[in-house]
C-alpha positions in Angstrom: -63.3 -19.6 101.1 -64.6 -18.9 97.5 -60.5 -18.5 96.3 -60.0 -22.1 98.0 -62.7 -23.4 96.2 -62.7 -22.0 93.1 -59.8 -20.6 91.9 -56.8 -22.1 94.2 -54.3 -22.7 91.7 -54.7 -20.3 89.4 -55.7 -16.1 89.2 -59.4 -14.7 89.4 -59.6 -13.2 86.0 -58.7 -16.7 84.6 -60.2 -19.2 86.7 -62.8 -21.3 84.6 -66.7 -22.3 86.4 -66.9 -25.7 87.2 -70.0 -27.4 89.2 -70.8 -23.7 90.6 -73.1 -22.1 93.0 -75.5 -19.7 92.0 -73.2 -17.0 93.9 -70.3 -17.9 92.3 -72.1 -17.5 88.7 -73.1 -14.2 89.6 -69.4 -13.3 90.9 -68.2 -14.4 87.7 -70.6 -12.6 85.7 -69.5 -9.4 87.6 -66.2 -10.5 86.3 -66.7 -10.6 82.5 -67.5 -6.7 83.2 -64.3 -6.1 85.3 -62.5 -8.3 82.2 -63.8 -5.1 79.8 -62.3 -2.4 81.8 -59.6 -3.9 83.9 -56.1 -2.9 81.9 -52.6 -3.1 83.5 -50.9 0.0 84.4 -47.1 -1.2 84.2 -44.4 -0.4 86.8 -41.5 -2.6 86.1 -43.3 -4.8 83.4 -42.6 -7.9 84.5 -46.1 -9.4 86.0 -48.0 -8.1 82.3 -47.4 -10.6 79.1 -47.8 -9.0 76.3 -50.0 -10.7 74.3 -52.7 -12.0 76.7 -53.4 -9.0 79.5 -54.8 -5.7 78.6 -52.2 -2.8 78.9 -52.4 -0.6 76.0 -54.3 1.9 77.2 -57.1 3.1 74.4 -55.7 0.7 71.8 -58.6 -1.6 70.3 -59.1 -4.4 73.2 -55.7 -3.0 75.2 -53.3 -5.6 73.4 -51.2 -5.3 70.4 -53.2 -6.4 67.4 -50.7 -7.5 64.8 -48.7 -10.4 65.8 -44.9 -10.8 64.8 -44.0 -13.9 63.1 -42.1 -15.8 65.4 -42.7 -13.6 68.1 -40.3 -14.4 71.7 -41.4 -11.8 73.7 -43.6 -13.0 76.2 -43.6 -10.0 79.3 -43.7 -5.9 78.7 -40.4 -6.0 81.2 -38.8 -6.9 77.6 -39.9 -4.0 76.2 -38.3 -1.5 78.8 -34.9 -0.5 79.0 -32.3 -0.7 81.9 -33.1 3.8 82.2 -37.0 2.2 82.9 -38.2 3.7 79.6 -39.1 2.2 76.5 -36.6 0.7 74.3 -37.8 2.1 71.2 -35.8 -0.1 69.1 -37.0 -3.5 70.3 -40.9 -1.8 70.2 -40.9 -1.2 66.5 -38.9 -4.3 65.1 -41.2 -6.5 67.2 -45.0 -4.8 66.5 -46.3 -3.5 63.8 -46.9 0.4 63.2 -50.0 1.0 64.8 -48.8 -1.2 67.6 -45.9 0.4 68.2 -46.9 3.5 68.1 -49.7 2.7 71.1 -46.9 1.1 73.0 -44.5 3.9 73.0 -47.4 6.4 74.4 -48.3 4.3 77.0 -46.9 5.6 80.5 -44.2 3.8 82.3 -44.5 3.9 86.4 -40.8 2.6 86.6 -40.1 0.6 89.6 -42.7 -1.4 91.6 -45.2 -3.9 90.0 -47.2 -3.6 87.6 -51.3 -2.8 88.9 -55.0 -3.5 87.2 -56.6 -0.1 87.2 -60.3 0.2 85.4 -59.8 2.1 82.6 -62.9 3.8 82.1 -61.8 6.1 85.3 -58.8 8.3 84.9 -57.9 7.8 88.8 -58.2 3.9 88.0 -61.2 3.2 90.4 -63.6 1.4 89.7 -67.2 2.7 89.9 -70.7 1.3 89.4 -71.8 3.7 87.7 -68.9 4.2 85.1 -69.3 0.3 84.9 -72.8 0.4 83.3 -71.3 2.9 81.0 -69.1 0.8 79.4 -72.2 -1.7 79.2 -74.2 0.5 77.8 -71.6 1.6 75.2 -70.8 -2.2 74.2 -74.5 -2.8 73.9 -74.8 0.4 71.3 -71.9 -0.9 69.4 -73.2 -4.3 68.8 -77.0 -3.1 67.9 -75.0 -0.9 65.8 -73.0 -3.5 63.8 -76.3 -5.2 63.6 -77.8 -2.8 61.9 -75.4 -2.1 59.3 -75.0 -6.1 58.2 -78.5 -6.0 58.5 -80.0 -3.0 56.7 -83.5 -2.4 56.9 -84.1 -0.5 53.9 -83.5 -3.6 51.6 -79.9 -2.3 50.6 -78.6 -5.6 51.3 -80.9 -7.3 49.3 -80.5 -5.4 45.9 -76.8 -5.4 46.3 -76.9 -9.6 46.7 -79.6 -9.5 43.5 -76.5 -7.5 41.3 -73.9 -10.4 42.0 -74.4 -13.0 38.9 -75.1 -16.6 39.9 -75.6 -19.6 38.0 -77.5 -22.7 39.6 -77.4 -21.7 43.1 -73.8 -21.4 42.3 -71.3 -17.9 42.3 -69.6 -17.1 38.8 -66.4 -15.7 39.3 
């Protein structure tokens, strides 16, 4: 019912909130958690495109990070060669170092179709309690990057008082 009224023509990680029910808001905000830990464990490659679904497993936000110039490949089935392993060619002229280096340790199932597994869980299940984990850890991070843009022992402040200015205005 909620597929058929929501989401009919397109996926459930994707579909947007229009004129919603209060139980469909709270669905989706269940989602936006699943979104952090949900990453694609490939099989064949060809239901996982490369540059918008997580599948990198432990690689910054599970997705390549330096895009190509001019980049064509669109699916990780492009990636893989006709043995079902990585063609290690086409990984490092199309990504960058650090990219393909990610890519080229990330296991390959082979045949069948590509699956979301939850990351935070080795089996791939997905579990409350490893759920508010990740929550938890994301919450950490950000007070964390707050704090250090944001010093509270005036740092901050005497380092902006060394730059020279002239009317309101940087030298430089």
């Amino acid at each position: 019912m909620l597929k058929g009224r929501y989401y009919h023509d397109s996926e459930f990680l994707e579909c947007t909130r229009r004129r919603a029910s209060l139980t469909w808001r709270a669905i989706l905000a269940g989602r936006d958690v699943l979104k952090k830990g949900l990453i694609r464990r490939i099989g064949d490659g060809s239901h996982t495109r490369i540059w918008e679904d997580r599948w990198i497993p432990q690689h910054f936000d599970g997705k390549p990070i330096v895009p190509q110039e001019g980049h064509v490949l669109t699916h990780v089935d492009q990636l893989i060669s006709e043995s079902g392993q990585w063609n290690e060619d086409v990984v490092r002229m199309s990504f960058s170092g650090i990219d393909a280096d990610a890519i080229l340790r990330t296991p390959i199932g082979g045949r069948g179709e590509d699956i979301w597994a939850w990351e935070p869980e080795r089996h791939g299940f997905y579990s409350v309690k490893s759920a508010y984990k990740l929550l938890d850890a994301t919450k950490q991070q950000l007070q964390d990057e707050a704090a250090v843009g944001s010093s509270g022992d005036d740092t901050w402040r005497r380092i902006w008082k060394l730059a020279p200015r002239s009317g309101g205005r940087w030298l430089g």
